[in-house]
mmCIF file of the N, C-alpha and C atoms, coordinates in Angstrom:
data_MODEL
# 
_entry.id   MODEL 
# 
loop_
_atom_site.group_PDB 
_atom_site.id 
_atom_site.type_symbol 
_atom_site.label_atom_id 
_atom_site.label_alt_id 
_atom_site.label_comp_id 
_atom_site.label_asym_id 
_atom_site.label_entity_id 
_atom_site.label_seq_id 
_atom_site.pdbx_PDB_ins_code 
_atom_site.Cartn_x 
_atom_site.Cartn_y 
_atom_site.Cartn_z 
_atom_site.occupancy 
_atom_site.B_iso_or_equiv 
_atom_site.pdbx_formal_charge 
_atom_site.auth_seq_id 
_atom_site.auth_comp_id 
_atom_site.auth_asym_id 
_atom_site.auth_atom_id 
_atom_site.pdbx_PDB_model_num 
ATOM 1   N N  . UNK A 1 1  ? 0.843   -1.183 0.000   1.00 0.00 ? 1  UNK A N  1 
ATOM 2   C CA . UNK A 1 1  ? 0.000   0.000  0.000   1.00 0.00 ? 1  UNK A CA 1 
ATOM 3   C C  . UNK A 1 1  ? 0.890   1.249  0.000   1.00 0.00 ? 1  UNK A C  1 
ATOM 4   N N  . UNK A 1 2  ? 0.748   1.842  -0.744  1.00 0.00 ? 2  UNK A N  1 
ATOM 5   C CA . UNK A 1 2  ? 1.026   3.133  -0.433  1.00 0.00 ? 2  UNK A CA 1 
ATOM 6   C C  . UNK A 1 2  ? 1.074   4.029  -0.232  1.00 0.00 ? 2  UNK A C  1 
ATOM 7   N N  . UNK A 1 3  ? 2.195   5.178  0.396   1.00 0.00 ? 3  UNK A N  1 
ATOM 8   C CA . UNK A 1 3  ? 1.681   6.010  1.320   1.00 0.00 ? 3  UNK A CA 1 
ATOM 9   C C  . UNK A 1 3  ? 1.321   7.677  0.699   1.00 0.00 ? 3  UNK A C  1 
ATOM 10  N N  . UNK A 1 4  ? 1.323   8.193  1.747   1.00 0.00 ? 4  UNK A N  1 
ATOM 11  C CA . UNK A 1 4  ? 0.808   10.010 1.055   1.00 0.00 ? 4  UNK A CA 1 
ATOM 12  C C  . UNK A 1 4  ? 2.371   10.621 0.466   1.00 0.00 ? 4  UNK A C  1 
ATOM 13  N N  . UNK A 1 5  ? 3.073   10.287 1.560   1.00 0.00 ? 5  UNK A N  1 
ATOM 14  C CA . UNK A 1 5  ? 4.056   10.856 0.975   1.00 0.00 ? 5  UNK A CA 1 
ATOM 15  C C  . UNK A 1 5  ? 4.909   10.282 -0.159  1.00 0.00 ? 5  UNK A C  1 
ATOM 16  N N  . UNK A 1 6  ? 4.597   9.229  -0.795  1.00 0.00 ? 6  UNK A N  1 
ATOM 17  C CA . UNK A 1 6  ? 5.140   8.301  -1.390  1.00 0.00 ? 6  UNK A CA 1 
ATOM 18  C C  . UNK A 1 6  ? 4.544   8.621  -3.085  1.00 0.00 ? 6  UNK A C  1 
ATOM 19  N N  . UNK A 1 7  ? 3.316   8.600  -2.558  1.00 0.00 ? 7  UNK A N  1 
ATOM 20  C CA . UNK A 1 7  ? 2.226   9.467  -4.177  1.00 0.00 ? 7  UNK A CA 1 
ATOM 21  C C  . UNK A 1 7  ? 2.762   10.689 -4.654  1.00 0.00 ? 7  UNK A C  1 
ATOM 22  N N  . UNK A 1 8  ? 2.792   11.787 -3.196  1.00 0.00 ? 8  UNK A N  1 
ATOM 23  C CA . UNK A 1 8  ? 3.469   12.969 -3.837  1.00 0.00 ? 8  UNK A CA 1 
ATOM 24  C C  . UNK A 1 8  ? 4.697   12.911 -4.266  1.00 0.00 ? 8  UNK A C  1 
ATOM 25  N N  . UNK A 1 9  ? 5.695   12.025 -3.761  1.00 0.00 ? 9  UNK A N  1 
ATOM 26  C CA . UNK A 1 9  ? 7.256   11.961 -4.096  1.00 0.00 ? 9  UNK A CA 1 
ATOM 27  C C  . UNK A 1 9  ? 6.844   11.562 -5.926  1.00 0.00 ? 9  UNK A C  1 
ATOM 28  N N  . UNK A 1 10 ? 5.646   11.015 -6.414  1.00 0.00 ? 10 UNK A N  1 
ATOM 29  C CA . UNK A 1 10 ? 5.568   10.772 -7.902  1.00 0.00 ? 10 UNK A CA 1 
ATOM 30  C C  . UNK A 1 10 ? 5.829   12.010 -8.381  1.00 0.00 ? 10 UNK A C  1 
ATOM 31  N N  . UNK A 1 11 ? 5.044   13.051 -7.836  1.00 0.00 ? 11 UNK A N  1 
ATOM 32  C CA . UNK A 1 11 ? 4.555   13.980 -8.811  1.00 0.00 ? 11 UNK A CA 1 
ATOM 33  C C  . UNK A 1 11 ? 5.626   14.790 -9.446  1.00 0.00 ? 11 UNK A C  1 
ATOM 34  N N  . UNK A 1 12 ? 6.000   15.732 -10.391 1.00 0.00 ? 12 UNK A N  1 
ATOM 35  C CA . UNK A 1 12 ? 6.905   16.592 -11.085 1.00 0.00 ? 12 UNK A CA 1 
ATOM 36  C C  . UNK A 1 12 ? 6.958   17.642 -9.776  1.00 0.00 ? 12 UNK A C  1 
ATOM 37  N N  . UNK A 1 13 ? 8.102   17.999 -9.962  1.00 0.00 ? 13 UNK A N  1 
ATOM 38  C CA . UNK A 1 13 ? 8.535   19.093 -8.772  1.00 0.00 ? 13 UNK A CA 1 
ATOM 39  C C  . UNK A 1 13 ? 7.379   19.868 -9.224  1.00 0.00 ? 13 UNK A C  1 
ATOM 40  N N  . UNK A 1 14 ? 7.166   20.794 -10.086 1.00 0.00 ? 14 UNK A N  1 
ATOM 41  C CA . UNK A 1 14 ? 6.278   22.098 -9.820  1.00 0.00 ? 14 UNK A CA 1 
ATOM 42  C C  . UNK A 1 14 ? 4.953   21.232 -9.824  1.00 0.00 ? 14 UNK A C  1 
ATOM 43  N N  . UNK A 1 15 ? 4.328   20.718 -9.450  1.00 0.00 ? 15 UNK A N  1 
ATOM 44  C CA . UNK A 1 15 ? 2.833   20.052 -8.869  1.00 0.00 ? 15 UNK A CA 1 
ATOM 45  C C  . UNK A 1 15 ? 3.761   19.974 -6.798  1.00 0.00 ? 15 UNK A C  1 
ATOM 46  N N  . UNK A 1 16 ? 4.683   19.537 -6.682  1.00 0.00 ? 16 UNK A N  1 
ATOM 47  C CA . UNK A 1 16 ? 4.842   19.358 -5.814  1.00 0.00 ? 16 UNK A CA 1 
ATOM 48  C C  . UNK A 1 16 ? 5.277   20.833 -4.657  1.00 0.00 ? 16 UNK A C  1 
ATOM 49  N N  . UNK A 1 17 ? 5.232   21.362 -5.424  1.00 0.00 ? 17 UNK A N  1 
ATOM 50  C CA . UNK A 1 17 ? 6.028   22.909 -4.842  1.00 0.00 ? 17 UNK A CA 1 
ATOM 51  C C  . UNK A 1 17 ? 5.010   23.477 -4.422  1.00 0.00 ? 17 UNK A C  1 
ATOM 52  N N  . UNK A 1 18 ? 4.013   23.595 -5.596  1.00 0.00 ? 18 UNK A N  1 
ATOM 53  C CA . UNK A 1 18 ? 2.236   23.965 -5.544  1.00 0.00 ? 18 UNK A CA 1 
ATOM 54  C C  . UNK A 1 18 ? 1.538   23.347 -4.284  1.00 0.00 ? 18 UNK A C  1 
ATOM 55  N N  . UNK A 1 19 ? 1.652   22.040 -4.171  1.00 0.00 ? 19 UNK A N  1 
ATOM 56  C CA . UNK A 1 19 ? 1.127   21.285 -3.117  1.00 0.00 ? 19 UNK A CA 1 
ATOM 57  C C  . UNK A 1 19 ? 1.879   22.162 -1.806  1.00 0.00 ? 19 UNK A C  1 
ATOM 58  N N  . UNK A 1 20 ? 2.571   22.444 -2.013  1.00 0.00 ? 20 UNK A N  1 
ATOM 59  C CA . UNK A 1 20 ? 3.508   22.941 -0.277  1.00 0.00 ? 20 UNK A CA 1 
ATOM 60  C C  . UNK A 1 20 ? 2.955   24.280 0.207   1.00 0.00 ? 20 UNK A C  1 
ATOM 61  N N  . UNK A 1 21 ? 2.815   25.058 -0.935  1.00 0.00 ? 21 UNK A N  1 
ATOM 62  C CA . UNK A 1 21 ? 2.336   26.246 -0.469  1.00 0.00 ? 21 UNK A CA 1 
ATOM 63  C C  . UNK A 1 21 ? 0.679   26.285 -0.353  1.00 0.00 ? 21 UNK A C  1 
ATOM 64  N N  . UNK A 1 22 ? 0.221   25.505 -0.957  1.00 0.00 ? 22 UNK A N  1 
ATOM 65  C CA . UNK A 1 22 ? -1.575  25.669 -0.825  1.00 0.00 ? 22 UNK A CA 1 
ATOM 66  C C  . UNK A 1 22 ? -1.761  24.578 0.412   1.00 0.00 ? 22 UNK A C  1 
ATOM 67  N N  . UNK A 1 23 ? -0.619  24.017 0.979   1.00 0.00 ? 23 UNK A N  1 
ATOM 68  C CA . UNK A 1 23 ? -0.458  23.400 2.606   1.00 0.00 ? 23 UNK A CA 1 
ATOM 69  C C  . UNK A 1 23 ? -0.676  24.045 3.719   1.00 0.00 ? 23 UNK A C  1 
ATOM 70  N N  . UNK A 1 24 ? 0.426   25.063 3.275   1.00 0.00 ? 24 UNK A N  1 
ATOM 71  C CA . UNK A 1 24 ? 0.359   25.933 4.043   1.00 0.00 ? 24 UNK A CA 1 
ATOM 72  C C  . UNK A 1 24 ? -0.613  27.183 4.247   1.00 0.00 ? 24 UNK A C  1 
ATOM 73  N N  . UNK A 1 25 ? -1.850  27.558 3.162   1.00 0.00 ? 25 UNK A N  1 
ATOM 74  C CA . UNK A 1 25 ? -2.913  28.581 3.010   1.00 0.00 ? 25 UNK A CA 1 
ATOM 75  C C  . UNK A 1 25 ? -4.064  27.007 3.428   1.00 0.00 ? 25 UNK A C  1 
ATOM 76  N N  . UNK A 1 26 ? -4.033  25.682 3.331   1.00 0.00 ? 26 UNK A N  1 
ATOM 77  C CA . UNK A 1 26 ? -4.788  25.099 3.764   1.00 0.00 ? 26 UNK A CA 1 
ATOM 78  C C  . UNK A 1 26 ? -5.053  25.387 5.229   1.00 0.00 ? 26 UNK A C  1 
ATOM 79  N N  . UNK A 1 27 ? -4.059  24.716 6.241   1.00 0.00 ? 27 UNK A N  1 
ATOM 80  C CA . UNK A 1 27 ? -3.635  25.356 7.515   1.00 0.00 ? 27 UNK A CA 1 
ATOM 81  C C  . UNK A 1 27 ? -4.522  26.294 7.988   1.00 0.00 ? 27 UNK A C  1 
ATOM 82  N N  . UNK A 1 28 ? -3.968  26.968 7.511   1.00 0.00 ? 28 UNK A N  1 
ATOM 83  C CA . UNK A 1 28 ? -4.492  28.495 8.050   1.00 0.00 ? 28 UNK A CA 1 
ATOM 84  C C  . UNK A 1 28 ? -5.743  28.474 7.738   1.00 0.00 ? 28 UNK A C  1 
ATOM 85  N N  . UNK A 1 29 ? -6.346  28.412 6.603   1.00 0.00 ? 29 UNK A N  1 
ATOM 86  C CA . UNK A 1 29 ? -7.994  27.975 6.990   1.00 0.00 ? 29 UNK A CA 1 
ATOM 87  C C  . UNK A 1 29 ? -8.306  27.251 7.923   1.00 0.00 ? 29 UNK A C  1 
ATOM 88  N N  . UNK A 1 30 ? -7.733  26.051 7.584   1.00 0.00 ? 30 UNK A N  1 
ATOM 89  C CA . UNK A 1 30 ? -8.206  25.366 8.386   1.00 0.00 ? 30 UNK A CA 1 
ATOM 90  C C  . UNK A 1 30 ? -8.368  25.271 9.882   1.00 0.00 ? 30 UNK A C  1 
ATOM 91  N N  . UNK A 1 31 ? -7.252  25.825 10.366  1.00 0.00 ? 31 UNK A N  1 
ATOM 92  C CA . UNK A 1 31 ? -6.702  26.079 12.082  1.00 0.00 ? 31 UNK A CA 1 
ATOM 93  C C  . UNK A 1 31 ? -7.515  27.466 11.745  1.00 0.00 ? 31 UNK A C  1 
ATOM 94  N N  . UNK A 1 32 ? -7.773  28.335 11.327  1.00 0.00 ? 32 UNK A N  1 
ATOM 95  C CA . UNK A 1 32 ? -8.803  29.283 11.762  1.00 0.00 ? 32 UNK A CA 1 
ATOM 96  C C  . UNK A 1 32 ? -10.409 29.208 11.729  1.00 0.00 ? 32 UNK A C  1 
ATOM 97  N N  . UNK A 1 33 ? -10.845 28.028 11.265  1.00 0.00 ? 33 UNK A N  1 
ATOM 98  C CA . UNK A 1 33 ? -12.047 28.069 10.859  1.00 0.00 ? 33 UNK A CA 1 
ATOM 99  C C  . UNK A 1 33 ? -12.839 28.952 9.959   1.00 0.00 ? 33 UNK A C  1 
ATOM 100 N N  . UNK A 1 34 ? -12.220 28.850 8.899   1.00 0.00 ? 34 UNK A N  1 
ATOM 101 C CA . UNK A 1 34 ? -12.728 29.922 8.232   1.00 0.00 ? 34 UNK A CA 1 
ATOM 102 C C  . UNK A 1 34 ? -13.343 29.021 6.885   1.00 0.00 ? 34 UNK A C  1 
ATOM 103 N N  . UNK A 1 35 ? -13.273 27.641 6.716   1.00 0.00 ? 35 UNK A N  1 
ATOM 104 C CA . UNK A 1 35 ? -14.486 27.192 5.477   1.00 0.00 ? 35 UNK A CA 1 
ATOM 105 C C  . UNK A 1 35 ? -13.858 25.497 5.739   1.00 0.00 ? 35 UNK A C  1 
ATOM 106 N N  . UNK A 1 36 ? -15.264 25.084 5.342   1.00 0.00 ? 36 UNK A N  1 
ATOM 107 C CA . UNK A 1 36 ? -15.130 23.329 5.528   1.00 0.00 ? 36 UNK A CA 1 
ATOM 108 C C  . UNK A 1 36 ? -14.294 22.708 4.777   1.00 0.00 ? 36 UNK A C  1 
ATOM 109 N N  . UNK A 1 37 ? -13.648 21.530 5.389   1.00 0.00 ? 37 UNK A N  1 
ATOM 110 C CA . UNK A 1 37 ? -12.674 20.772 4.937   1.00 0.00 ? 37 UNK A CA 1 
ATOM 111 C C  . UNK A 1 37 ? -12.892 20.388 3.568   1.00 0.00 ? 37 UNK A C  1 
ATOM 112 N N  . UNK A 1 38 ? -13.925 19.792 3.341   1.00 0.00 ? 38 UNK A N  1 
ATOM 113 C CA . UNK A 1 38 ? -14.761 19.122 2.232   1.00 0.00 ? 38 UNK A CA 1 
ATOM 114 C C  . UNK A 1 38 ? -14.004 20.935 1.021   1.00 0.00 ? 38 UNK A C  1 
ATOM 115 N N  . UNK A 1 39 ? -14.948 22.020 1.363   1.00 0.00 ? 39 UNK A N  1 
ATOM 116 C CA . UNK A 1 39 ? -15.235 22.572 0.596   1.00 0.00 ? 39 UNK A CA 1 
ATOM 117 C C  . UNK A 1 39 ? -13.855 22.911 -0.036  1.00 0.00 ? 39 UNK A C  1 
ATOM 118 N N  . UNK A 1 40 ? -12.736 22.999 0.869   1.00 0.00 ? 40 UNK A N  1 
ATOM 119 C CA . UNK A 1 40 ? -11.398 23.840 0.820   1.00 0.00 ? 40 UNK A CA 1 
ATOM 120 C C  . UNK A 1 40 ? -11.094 22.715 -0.058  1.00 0.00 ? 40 UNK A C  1 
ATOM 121 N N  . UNK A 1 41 ? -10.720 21.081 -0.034  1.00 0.00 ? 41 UNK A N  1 
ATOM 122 C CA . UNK A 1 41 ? -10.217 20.120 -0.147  1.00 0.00 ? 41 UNK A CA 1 
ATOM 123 C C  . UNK A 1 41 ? -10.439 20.321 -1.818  1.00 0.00 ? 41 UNK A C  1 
ATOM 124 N N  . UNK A 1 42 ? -12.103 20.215 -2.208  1.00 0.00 ? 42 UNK A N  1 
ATOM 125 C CA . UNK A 1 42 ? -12.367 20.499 -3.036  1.00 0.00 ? 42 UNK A CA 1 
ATOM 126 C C  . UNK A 1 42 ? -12.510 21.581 -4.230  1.00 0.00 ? 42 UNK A C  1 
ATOM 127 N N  . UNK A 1 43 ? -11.706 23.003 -4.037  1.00 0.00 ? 43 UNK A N  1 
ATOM 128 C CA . UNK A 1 43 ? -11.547 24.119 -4.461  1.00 0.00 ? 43 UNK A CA 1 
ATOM 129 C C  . UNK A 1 43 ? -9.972  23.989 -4.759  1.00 0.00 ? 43 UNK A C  1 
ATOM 130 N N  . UNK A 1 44 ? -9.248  22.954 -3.604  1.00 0.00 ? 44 UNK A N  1 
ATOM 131 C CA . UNK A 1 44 ? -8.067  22.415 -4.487  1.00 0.00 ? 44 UNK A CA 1 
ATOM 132 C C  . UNK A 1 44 ? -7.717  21.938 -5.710  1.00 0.00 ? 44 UNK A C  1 
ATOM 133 N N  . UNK A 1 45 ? -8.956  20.565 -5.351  1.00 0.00 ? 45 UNK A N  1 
ATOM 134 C CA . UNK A 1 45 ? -8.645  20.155 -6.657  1.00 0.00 ? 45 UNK A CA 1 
ATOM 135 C C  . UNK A 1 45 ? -9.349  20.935 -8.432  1.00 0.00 ? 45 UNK A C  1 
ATOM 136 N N  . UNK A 1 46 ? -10.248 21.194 -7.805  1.00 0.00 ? 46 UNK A N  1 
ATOM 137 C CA . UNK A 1 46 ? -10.905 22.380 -8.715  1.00 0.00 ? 46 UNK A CA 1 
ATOM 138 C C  . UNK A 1 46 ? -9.308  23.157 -9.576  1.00 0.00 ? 46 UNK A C  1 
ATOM 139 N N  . UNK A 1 47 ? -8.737  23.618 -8.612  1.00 0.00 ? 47 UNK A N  1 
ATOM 140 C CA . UNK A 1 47 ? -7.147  24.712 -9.097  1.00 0.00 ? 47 UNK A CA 1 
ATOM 141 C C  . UNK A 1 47 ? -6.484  24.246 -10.010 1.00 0.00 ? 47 UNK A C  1 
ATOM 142 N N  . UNK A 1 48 ? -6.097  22.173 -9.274  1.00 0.00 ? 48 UNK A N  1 
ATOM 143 C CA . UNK A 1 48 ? -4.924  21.600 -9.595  1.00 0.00 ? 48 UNK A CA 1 
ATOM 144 C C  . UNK A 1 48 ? -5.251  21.131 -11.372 1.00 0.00 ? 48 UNK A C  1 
ATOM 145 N N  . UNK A 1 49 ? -6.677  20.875 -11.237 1.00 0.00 ? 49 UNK A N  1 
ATOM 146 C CA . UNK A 1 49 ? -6.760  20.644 -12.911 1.00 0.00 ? 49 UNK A CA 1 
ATOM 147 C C  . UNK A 1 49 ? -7.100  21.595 -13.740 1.00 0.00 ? 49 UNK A C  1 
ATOM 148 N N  . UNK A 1 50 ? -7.300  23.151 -13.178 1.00 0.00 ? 50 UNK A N  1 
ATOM 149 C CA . UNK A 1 50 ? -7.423  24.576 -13.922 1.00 0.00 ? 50 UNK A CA 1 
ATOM 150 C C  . UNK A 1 50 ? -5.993  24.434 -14.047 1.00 0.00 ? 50 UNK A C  1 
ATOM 151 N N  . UNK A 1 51 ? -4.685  24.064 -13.323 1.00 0.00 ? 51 UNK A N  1 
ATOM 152 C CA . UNK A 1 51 ? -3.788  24.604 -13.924 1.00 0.00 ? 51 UNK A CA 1 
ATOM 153 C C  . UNK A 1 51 ? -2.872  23.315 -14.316 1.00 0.00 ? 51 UNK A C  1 
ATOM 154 N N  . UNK A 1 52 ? -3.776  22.326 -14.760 1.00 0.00 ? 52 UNK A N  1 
ATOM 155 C CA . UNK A 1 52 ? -3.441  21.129 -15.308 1.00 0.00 ? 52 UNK A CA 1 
ATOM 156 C C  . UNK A 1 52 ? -2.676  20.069 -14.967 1.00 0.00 ? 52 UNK A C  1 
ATOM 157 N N  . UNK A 1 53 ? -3.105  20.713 -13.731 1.00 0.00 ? 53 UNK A N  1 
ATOM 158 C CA . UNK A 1 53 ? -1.840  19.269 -12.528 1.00 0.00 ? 53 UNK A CA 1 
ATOM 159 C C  . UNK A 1 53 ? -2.987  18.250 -12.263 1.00 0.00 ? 53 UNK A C  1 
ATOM 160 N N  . UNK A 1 54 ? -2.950  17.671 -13.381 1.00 0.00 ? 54 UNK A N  1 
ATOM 161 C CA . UNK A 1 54 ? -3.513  16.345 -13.533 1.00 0.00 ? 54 UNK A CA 1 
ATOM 162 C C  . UNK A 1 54 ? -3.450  14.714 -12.726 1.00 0.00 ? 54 UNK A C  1 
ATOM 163 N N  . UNK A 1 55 ? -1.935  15.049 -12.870 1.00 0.00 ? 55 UNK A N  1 
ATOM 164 C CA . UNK A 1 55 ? -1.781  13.973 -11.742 1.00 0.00 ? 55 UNK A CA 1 
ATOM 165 C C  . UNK A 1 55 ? -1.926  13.977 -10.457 1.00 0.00 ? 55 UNK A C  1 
ATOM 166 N N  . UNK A 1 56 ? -2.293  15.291 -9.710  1.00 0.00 ? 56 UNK A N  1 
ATOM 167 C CA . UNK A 1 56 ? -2.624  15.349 -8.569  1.00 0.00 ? 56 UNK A CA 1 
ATOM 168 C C  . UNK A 1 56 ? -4.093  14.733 -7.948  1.00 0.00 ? 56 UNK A C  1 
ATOM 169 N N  . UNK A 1 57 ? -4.824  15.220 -9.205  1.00 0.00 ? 57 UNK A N  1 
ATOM 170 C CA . UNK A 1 57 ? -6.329  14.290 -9.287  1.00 0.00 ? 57 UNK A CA 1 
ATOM 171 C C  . UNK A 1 57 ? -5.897  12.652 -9.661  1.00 0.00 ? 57 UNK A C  1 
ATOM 172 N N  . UNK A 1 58 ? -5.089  12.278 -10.114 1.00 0.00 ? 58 UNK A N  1 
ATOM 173 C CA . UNK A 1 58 ? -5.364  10.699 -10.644 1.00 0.00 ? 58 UNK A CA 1 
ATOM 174 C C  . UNK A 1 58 ? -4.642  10.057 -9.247  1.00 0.00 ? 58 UNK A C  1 
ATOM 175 N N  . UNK A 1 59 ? -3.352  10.685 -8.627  1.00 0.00 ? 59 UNK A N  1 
ATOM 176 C CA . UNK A 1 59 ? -3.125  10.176 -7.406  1.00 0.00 ? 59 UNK A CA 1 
ATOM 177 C C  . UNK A 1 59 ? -2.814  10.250 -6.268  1.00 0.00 ? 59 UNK A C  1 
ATOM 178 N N  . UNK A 1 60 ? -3.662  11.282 -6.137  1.00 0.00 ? 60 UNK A N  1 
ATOM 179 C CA . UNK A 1 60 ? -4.261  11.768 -4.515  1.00 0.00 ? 60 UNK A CA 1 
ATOM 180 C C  . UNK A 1 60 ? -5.954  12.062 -4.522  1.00 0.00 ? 60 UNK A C  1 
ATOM 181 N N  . UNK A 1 61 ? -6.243  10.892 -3.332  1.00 0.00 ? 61 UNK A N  1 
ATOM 182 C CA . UNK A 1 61 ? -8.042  11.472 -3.297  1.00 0.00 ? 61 UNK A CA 1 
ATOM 183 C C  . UNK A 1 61 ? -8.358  12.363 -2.449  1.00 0.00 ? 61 UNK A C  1 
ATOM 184 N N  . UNK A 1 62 ? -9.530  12.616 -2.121  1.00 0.00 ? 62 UNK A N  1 
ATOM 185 C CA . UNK A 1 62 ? -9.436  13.983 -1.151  1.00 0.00 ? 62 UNK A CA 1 
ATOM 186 C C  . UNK A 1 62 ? -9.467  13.480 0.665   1.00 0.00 ? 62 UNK A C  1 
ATOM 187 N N  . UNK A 1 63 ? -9.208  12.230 0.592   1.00 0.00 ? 63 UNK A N  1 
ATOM 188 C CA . UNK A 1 63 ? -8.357  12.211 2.248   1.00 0.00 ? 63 UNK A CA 1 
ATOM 189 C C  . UNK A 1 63 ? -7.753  11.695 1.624   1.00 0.00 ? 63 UNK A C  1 
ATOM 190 N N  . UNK A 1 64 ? -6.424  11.713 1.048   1.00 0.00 ? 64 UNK A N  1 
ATOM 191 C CA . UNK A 1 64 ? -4.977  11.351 0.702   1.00 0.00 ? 64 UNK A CA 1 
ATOM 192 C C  . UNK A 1 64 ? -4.899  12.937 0.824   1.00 0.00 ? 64 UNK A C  1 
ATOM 193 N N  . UNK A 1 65 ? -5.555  13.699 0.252   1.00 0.00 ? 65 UNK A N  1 
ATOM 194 C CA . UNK A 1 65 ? -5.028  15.455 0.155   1.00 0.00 ? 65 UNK A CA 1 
ATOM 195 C C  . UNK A 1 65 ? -5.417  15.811 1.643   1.00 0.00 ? 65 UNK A C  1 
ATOM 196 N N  . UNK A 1 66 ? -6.557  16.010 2.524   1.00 0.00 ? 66 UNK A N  1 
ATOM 197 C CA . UNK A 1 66 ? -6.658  16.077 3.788   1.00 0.00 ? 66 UNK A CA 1 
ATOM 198 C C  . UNK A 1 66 ? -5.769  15.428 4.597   1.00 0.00 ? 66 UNK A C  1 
ATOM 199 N N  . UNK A 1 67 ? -5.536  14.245 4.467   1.00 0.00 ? 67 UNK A N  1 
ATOM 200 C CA . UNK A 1 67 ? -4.356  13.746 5.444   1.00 0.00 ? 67 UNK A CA 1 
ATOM 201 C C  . UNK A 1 67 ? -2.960  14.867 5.071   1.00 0.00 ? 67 UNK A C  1 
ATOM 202 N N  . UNK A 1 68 ? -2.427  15.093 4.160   1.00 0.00 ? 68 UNK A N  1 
ATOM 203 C CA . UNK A 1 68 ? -1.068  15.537 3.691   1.00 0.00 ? 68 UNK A CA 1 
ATOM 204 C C  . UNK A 1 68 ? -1.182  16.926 4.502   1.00 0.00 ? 68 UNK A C  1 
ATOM 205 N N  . UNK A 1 69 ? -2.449  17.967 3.892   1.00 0.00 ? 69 UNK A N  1 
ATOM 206 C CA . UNK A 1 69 ? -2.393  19.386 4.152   1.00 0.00 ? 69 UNK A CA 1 
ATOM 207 C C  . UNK A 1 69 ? -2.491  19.231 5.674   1.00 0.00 ? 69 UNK A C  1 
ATOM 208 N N  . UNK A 1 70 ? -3.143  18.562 6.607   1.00 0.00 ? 70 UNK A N  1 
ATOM 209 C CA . UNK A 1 70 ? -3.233  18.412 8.008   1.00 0.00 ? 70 UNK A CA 1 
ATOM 210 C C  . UNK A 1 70 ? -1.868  18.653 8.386   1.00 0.00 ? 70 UNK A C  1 
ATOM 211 N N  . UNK A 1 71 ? -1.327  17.259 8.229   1.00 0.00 ? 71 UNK A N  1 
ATOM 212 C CA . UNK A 1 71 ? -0.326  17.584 8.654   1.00 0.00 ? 71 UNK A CA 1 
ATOM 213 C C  . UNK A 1 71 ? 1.124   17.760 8.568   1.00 0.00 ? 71 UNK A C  1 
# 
């Protein structure tokens, strides 16, 4: 089985760089309460295939992406 960090180690550095910083604006929603997990999780992936990071949708689901941005 494999793991979260193991999926992202697939991805091309700039999908992975992207992932670090929308980690860190996850966070901060998230630890402030400022919009639901679901909704944030999903406005991600909404981004990642506007800006054609495709493989982020084929291999990360949205608790593979909730587990990662947590923590």
């Amino acid at each position: 089985m494999e793991t979260i960090n193991s999926k992202i180690s697939q991805l091309p550095t700039e999908q992975k760089k992207w992932l670090l910083s929308v980690k860190n604006t996850f966070q901060t929603a998230f630890y402030g309460d400022y919009i639901s997990t679901s909704k944030l999780i999903q406005a991600i992936k909404l981004k990642a295939i506007e800006r054609d990071y495709l493989e982020i949708g084929l291999l990360l689901g949205s608790d593979d992406l909730e587990a990662y941005f947590k923590y």
